[in-house]
MDAnalysis code that builds the backbone (N, CA, C; Angstrom):
import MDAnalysis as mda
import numpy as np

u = mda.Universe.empty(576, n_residues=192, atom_resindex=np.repeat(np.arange(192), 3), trajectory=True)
u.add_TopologyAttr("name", ["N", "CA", "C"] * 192)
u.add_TopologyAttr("resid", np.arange(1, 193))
u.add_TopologyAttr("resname", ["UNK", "UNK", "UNK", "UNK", "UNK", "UNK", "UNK", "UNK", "UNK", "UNK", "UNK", "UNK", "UNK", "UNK", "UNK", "UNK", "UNK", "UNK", "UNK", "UNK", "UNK", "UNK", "UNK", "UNK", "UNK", "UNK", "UNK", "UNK", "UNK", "UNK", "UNK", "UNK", "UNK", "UNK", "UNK", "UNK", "UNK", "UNK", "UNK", "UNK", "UNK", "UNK", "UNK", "UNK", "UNK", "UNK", "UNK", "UNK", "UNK", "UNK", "UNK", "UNK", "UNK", "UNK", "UNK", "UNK", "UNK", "UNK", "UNK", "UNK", "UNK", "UNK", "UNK", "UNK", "UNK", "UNK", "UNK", "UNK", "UNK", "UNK", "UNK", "UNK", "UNK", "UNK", "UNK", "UNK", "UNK", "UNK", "UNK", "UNK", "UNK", "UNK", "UNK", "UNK", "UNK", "UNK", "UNK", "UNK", "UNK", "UNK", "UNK", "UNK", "UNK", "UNK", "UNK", "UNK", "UNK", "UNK", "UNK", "UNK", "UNK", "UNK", "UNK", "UNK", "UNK", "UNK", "UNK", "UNK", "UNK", "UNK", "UNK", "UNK", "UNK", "UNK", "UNK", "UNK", "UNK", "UNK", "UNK", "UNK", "UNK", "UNK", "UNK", "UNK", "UNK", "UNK", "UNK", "UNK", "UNK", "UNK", "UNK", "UNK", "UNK", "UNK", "UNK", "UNK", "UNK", "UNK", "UNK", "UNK", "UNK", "UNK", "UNK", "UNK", "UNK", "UNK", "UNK", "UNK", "UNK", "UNK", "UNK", "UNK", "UNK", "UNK", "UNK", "UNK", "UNK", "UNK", "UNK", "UNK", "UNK", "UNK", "UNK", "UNK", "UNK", "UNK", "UNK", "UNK", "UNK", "UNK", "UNK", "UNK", "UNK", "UNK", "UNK", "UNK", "UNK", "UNK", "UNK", "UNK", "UNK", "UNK", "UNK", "UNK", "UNK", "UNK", "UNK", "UNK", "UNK", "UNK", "UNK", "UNK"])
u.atoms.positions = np.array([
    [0.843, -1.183, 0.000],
    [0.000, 0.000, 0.000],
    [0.885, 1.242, 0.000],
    [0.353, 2.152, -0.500],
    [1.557, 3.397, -0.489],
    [1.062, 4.621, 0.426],
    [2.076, 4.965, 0.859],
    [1.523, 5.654, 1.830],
    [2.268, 7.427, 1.450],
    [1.066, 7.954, 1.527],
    [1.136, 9.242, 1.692],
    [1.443, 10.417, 2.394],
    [2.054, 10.964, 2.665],
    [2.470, 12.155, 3.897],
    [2.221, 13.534, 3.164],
    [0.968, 14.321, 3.422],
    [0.748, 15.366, 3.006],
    [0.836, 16.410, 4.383],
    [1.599, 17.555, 3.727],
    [2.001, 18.394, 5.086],
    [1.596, 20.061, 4.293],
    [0.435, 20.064, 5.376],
    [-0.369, 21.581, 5.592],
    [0.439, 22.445, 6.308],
    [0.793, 24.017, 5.790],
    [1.156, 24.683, 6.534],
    [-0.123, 25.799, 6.854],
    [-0.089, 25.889, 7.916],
    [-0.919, 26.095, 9.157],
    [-1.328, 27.820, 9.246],
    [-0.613, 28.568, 7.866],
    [-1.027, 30.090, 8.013],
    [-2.172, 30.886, 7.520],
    [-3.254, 31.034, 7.988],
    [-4.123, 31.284, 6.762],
    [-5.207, 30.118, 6.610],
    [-6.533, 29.937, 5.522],
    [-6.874, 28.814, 5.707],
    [-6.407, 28.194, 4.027],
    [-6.092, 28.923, 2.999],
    [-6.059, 28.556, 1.602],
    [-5.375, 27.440, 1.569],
    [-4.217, 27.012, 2.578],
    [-3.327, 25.928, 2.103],
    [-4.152, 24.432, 2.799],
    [-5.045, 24.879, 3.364],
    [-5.707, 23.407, 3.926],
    [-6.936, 23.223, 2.779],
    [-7.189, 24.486, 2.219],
    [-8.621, 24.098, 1.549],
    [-8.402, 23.546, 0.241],
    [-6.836, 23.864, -0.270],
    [-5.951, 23.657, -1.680],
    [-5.805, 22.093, -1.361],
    [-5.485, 21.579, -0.342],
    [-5.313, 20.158, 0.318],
    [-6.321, 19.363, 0.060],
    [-7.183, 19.756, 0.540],
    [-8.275, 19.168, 0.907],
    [-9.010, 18.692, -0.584],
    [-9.077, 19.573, -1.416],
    [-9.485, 19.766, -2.896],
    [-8.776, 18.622, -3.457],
    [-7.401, 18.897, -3.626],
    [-6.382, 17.811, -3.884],
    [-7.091, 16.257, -3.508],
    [-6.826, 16.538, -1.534],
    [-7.434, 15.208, -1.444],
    [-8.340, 14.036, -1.913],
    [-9.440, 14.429, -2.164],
    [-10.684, 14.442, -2.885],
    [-10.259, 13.924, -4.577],
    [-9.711, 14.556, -5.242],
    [-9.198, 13.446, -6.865],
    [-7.919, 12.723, -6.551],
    [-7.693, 12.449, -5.805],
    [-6.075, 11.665, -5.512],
    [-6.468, 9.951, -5.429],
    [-7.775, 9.812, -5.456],
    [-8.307, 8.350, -6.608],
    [-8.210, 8.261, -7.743],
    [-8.011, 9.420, -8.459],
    [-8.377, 9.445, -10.288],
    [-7.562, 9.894, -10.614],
    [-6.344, 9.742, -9.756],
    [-4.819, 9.910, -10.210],
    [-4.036, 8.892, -9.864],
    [-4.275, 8.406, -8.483],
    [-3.463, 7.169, -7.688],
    [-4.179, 5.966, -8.156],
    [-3.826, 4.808, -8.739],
    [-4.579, 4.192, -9.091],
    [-4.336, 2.804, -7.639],
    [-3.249, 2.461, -7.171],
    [-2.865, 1.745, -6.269],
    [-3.676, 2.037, -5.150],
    [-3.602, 1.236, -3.965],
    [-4.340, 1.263, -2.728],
    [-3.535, 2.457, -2.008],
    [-3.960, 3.686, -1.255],
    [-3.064, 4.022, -0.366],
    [-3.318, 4.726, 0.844],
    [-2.820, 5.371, 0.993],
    [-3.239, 5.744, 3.008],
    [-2.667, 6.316, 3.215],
    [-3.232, 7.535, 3.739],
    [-2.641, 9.457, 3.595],
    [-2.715, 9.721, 5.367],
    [-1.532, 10.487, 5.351],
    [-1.164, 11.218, 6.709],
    [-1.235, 12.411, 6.198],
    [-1.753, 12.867, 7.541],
    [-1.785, 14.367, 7.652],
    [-1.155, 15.320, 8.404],
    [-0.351, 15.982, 8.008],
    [0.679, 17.175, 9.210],
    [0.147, 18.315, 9.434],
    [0.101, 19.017, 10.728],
    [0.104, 20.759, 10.471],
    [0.001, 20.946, 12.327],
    [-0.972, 22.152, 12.336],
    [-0.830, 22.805, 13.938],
    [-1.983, 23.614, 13.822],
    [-2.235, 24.102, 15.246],
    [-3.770, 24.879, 15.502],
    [-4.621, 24.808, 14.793],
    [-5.393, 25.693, 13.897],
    [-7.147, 25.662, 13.084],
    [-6.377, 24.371, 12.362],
    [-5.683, 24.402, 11.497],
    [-5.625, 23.238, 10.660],
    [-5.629, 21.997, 11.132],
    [-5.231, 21.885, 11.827],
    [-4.504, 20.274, 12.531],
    [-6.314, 20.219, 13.430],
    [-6.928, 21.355, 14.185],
    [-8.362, 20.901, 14.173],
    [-9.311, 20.760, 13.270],
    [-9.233, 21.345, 12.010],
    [-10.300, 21.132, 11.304],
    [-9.640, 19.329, 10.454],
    [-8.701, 18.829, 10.557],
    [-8.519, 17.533, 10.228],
    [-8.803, 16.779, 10.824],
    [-8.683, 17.090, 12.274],
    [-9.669, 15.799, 12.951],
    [-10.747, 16.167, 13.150],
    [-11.931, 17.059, 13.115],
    [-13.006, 17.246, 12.978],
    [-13.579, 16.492, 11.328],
    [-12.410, 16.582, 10.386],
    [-13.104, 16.077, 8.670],
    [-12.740, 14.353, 9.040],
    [-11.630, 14.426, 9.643],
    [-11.068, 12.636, 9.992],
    [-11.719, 12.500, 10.591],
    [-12.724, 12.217, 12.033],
    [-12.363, 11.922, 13.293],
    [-12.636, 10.654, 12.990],
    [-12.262, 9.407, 12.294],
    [-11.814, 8.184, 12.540],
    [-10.149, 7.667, 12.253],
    [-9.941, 8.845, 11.909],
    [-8.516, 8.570, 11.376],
    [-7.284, 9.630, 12.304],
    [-7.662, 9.767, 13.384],
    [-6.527, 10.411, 14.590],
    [-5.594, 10.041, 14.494],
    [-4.990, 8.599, 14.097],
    [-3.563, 7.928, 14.235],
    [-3.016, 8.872, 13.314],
    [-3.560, 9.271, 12.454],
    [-3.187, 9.524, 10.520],
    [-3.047, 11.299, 10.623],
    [-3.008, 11.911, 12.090],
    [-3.299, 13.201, 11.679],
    [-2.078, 13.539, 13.072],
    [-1.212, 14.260, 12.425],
    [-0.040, 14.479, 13.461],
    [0.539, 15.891, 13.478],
    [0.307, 16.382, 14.588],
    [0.081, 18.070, 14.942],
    [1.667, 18.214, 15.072],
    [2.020, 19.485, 14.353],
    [3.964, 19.225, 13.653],
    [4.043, 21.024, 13.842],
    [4.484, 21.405, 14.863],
    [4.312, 22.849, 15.535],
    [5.231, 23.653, 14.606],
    [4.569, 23.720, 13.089],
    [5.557, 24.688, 11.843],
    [5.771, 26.135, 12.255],
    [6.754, 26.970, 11.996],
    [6.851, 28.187, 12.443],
    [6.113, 29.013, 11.301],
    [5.797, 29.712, 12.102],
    [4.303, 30.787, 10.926],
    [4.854, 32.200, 11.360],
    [4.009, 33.340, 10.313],
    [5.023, 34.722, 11.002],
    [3.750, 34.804, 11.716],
    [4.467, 36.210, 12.468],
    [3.402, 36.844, 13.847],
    [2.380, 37.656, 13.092],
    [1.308, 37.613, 13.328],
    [0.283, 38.527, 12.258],
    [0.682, 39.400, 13.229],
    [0.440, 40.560, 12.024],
    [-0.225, 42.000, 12.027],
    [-1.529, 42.511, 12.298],
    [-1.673, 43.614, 11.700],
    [-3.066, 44.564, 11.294],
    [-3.592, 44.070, 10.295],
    [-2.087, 44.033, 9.124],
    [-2.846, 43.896, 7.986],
    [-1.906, 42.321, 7.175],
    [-2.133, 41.799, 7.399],
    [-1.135, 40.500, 7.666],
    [0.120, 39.959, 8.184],
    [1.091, 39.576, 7.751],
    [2.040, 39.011, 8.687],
    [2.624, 41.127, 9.058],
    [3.253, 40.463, 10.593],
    [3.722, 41.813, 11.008],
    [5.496, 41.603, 10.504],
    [5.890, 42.035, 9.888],
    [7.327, 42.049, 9.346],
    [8.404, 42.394, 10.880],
    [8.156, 43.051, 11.179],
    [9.008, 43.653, 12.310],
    [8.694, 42.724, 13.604],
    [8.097, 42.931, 13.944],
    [7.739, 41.340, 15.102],
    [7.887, 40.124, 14.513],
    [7.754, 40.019, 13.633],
    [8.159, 38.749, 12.854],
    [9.878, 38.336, 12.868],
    [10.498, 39.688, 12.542],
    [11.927, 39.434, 12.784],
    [12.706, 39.469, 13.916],
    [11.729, 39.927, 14.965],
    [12.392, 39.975, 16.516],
    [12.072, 39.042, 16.757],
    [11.049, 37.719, 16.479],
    [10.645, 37.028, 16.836],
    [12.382, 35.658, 16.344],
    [13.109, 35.697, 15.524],
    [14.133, 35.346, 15.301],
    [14.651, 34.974, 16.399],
    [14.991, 35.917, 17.505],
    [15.926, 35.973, 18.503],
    [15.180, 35.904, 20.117],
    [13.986, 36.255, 20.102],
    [12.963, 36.685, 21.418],
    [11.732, 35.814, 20.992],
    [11.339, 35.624, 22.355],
    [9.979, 35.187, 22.486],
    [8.603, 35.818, 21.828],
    [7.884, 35.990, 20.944],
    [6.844, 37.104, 20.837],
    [5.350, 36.446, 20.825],
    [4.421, 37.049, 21.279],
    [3.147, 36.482, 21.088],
    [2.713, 35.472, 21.491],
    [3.299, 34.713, 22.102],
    [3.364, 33.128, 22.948],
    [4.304, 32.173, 22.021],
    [4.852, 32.844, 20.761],
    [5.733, 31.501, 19.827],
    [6.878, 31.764, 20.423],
    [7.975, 30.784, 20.863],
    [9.397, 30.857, 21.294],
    [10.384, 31.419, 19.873],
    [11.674, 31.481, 20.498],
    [12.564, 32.041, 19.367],
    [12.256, 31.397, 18.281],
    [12.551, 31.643, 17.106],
    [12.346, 31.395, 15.684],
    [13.308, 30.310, 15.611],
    [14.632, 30.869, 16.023],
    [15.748, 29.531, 15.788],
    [15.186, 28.251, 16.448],
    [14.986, 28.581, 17.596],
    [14.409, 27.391, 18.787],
    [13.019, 26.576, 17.261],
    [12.370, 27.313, 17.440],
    [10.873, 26.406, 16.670],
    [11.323, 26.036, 15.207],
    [12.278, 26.418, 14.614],
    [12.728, 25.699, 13.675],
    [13.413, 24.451, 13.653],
    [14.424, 24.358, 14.814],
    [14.719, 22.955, 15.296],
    [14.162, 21.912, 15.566],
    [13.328, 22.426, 16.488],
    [11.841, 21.140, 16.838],
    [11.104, 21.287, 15.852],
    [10.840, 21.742, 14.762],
    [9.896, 21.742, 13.807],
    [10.508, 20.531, 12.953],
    [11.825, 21.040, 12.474],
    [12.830, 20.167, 11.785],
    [12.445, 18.526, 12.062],
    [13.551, 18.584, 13.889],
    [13.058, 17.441, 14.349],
    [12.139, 16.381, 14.653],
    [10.904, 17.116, 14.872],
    [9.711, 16.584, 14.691],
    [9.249, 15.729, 13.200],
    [9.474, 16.885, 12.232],
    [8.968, 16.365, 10.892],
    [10.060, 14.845, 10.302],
    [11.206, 15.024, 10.719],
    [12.340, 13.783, 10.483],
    [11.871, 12.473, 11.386],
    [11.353, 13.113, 12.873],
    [10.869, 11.655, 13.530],
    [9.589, 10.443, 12.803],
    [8.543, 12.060, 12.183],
    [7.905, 11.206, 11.344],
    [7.694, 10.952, 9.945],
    [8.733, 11.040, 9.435],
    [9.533, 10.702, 8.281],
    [10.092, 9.239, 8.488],
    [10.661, 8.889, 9.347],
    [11.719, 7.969, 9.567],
    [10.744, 6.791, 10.547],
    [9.398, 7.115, 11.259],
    [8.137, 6.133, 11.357],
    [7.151, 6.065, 10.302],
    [6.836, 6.507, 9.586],
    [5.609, 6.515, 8.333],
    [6.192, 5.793, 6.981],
    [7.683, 6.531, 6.943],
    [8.463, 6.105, 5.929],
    [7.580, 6.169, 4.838],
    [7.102, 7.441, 3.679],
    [6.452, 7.920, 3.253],
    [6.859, 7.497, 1.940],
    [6.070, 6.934, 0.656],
    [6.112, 6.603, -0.658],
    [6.060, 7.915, -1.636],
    [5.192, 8.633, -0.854],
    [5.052, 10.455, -1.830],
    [4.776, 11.289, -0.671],
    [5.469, 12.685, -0.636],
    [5.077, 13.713, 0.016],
    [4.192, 14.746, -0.974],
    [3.269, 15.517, -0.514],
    [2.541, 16.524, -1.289],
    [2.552, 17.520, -0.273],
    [3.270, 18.239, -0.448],
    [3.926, 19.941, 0.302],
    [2.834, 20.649, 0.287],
    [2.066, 21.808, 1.032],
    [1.083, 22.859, 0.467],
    [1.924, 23.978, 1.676],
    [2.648, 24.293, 0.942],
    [3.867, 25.429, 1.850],
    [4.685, 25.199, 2.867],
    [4.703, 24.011, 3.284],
    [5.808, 23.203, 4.160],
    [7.060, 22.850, 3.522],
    [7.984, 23.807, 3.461],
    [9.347, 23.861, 3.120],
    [10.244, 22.915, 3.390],
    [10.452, 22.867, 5.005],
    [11.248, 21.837, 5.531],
    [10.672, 20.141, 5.231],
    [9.790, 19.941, 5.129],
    [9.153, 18.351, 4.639],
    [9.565, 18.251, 3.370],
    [9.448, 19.394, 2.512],
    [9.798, 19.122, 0.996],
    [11.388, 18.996, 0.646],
    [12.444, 19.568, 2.003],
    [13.809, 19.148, 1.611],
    [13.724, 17.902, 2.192],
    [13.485, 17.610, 3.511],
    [13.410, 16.198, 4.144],
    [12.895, 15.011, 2.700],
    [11.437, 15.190, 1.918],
    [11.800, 14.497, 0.865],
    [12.910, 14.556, -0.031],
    [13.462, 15.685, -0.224],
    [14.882, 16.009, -1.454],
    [15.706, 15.005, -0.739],
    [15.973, 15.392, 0.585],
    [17.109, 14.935, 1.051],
    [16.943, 12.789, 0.898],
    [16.124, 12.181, 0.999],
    [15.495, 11.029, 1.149],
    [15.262, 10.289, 0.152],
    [15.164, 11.422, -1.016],
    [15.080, 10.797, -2.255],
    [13.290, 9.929, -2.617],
    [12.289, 10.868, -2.149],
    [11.174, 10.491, -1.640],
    [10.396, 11.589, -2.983],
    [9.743, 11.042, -4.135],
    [8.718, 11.782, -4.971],
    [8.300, 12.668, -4.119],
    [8.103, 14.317, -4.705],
    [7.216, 15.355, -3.863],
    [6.805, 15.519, -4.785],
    [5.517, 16.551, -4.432],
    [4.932, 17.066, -5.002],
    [4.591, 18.572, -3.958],
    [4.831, 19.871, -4.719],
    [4.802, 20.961, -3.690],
    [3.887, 21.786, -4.316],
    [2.756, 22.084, -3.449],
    [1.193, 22.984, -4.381],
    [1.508, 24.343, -3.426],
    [0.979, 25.168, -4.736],
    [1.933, 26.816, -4.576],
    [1.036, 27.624, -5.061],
    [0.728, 28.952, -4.873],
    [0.059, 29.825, -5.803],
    [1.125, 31.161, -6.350],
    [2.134, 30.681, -5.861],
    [3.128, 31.946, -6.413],
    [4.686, 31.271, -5.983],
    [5.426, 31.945, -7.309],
    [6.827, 31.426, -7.162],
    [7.735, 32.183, -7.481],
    [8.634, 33.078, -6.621],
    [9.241, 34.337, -6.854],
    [7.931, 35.671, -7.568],
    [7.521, 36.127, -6.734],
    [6.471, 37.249, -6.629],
    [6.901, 38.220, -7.656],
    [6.737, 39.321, -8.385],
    [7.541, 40.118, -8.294],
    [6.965, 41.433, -7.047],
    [8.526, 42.047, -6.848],
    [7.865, 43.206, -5.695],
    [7.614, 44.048, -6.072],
    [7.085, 45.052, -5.455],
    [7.068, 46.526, -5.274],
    [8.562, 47.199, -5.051],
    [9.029, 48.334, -5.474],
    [10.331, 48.860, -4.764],
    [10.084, 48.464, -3.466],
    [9.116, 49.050, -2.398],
    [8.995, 49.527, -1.497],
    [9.557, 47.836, -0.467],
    [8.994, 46.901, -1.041],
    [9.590, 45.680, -0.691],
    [11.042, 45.032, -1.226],
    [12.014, 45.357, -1.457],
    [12.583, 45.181, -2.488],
    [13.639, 44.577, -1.374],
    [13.597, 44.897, -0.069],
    [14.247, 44.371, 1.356],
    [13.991, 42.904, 1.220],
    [12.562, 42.328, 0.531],
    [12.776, 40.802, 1.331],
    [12.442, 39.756, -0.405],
    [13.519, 40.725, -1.124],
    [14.290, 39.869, -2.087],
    [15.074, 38.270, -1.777],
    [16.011, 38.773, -0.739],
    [16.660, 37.533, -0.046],
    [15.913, 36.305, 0.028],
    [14.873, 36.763, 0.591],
    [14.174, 35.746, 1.209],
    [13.075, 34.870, 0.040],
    [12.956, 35.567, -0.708],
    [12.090, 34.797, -1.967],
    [13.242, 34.166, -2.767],
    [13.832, 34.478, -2.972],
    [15.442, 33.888, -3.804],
    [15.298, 32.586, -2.576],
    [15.520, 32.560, -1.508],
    [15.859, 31.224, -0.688],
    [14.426, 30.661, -0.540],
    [13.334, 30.625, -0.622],
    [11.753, 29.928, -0.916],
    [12.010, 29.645, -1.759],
    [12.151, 30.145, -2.814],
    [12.366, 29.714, -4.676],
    [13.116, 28.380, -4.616],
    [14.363, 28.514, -4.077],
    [15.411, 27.301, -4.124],
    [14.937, 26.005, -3.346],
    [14.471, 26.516, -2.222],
    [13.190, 25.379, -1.500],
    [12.501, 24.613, -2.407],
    [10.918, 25.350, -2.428],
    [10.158, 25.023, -3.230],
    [11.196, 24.176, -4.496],
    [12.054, 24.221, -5.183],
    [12.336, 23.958, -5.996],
    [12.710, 22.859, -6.135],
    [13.162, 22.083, -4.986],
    [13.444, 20.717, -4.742],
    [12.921, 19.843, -4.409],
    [11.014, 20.443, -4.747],
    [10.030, 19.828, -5.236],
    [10.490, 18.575, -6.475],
    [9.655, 17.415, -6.915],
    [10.146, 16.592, -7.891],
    [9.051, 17.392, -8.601],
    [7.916, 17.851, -8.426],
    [6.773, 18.372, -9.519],
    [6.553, 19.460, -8.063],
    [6.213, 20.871, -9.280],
    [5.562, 21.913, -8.644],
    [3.512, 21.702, -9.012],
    [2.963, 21.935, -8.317],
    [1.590, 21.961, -8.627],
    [1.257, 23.786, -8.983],
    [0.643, 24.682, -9.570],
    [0.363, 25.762, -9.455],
    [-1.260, 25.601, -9.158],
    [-1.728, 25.473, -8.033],
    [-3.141, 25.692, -7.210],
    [-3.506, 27.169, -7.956],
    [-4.666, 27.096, -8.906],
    [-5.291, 28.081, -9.511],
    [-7.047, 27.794, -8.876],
    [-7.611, 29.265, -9.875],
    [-9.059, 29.922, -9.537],
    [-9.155, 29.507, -10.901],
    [-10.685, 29.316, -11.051],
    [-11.395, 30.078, -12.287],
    [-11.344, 31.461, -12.509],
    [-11.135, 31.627, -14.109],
    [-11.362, 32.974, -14.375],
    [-12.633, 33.832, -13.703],
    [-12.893, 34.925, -12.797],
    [-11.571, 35.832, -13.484],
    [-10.970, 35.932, -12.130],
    [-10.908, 35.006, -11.402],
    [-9.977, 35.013, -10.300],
    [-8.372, 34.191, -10.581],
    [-8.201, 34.179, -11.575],
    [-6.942, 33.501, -12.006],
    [-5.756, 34.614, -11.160],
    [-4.615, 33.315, -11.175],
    [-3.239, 34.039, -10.826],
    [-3.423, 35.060, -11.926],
    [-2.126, 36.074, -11.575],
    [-1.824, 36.931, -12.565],
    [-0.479, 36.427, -12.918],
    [0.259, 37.238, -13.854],
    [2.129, 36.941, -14.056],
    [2.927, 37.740, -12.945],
    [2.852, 38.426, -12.025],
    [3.298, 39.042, -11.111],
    [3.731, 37.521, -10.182],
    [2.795, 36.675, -9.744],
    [2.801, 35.930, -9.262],
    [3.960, 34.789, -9.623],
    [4.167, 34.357, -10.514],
    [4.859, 33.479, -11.308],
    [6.000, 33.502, -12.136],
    [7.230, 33.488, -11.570],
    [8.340, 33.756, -12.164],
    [9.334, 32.769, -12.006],
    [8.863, 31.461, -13.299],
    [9.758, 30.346, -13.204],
    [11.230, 30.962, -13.636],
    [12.234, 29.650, -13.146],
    [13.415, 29.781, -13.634],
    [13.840, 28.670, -14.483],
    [14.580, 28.894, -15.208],
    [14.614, 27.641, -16.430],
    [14.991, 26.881, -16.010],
    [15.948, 26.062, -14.365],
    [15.805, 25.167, -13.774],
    [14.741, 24.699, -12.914],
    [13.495, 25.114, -13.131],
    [12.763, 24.719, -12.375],
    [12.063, 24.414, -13.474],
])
């Protein structure tokens, strides 16, 4: 039987509902028998055992680091003190990346997973690179382009990009027109 490890990241609700959608045709693609785990933390990791509740073994709460909201979404500046200091009840950033790490490798190395399917969980999608484990990573944007005014957290989309990238297949999670991505959104690189 093949077993599945799909890992929700926990910010927002789009990446559980992109999942969930997924979930649902992954018969009329998988043709073999198989049996799906589920990763994430807070609303997400409850609304899976509220859609599971016979399948608790299969649903494993994996404390991913998320930024600190804002006013008007993530707060950038508390977000980056949050690196080094405690903020909002989440411990240092370095600290929750370790146990995040660790956590996701413990159940990597018990599930021993046939395919991963990423929906913004970075660290699971190198843990497959590294393992040599089929991914699959569902995305609605890949290198953004910015605004000047953002032009500070360049760095940081250059190092997501290279992530994401060690995906074996990228998925691009779209709308119907006229809610489609735009090209702002989408800026492959010819290695990807």
């Amino acid at each position: 039987m093949l077993k599945i490890g799909e890992f929700i990241y926990p910010w927002g609700s789009g990446h559980y509902s992109r999942m969930m959608r997924l979930n649902q045709v992954l018969e009329d693609h998988i043709k073999e028998k198989f049996e799906v785990h589920f990763s994430s933390k807070d609303h997400v990791y409850e609304k899976l055992l509220k859609k599971f509740p016979d399948q608790k073994e299969k649903i494993h709460e994996i404390l991913m680091p998320t930024p600190i909201d804002g006013k008007f979404g993530p707060s950038v500046t508390m977000s980056l003190m949050n690196l080094l200091l405690p903020i909002s009840k989440n411990p240092p950033l370095v600290r929750q990346i370790a146990n995040y790490l660790r956590e996701e490798r413990k159940l990597y190395n018990k599930e021993k997973f046939d395919l991963v399917i990423n929906d913004g969980d970075m660290g699971s999608n190198i843990l497959a690179k590294n393992r040599n484990i089929p991914s699959l990573f569902v995305t609605n944007q890949f290198r953004p382009k910015l605004y000047n005014s953002r032009a500070y957290l360049y760095p940081s989309l250059i190092f997501v990009a290279k992530q994401i990238a060690k995906a074996t297949k990228i998925l691009v999670a779209d709308s119907p027109p006229p809610y489609t991505m735009c090209e702002y959104n989408l800026n492959f690189i010819n290695e990807v």
